[in-house]
C-alpha positions in Angstrom: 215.8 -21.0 190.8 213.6 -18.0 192.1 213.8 -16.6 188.8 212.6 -19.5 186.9 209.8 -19.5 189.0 208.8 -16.1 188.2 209.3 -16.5 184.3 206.7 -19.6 184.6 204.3 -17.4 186.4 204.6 -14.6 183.9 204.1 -16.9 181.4 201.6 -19.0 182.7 199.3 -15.8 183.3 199.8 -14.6 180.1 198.5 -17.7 178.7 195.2 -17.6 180.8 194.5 -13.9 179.9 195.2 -14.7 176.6 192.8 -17.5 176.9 190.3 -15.4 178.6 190.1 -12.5 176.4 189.8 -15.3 173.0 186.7 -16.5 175.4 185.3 -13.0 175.8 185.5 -12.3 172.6 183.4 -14.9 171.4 180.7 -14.1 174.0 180.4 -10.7 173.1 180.4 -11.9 169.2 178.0 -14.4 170.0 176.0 -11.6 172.1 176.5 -9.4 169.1 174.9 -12.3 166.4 172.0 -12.6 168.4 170.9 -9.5 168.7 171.4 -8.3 165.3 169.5 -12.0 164.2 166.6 -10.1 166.5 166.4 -7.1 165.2 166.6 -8.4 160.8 163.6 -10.9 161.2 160.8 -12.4 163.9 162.3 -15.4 165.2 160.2 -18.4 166.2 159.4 -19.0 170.2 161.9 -21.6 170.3 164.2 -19.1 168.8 163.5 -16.5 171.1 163.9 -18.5 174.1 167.6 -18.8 173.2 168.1 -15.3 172.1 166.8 -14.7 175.9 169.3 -17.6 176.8 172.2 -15.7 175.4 171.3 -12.2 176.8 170.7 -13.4 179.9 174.0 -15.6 180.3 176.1 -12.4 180.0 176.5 -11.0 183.4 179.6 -8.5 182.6 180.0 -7.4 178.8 178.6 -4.0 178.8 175.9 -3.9 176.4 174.0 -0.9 175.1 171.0 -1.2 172.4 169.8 1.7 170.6 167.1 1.8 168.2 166.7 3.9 164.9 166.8 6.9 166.4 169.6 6.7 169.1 166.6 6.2 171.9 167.9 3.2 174.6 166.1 0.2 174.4 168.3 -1.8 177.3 171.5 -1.6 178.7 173.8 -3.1 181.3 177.1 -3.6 182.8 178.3 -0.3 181.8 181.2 1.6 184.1 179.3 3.5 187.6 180.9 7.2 185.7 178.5 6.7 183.0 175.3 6.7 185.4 172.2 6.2 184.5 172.1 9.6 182.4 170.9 8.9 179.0 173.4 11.5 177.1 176.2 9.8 178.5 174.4 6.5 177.9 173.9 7.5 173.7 177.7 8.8 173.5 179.1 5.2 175.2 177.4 4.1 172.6 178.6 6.3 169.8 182.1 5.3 171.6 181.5 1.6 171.7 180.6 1.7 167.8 183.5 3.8 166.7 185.8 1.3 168.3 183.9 -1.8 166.6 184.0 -0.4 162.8 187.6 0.4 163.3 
């Protein structure tokens, strides 16, 4: 009986990670849209008010931008080892967009 119990907690809490990390991973694709729709074109006011919607909603996916030229435009939620150093703040980066292209 104690074993049964224990298989449907296992399984029950890999169903809600499962569920969580399909979650996350639309947030940060949504996060992702929005600031890419920022950076192609001008967006209206009404626009921008929701692109400020969406940045401000996320409160833990670490988030670097980078302009052109590898300077930091904004970041947050990124691990206390990194610092506030901007080398290690550009190669996070570099490591955060070597993992998305593969």
């Amino acid at each position: 009986m104690m074993t049964l119990v224990v298989v449907a907690i296992v399984i029950a809490s890999t169903m809600v990670v499962n569920y969580l990390k399909k979650d996350e991973v639309k947030r940060v694709d949504i996060l992702v849209k929005a600031i890419k729709f920022q950076q192609d074109m001008t967006p209206s006011l009404e626009v921008q008010e929701l692109l400020l919607a969406i940045y401000s909603s996320n409160t833990t996916i670490p988030m670097i931008i980078l302009d052109k030229n590898d300077q930091i435009i904004e970041y947050k939620h990124l691990p206390k080892e990194i610092g506030n150093d901007s080398q290690n703040i550009i190669a996070e980066a570099k490591k955060m967009e070597k993992n998305i292209l593969q």
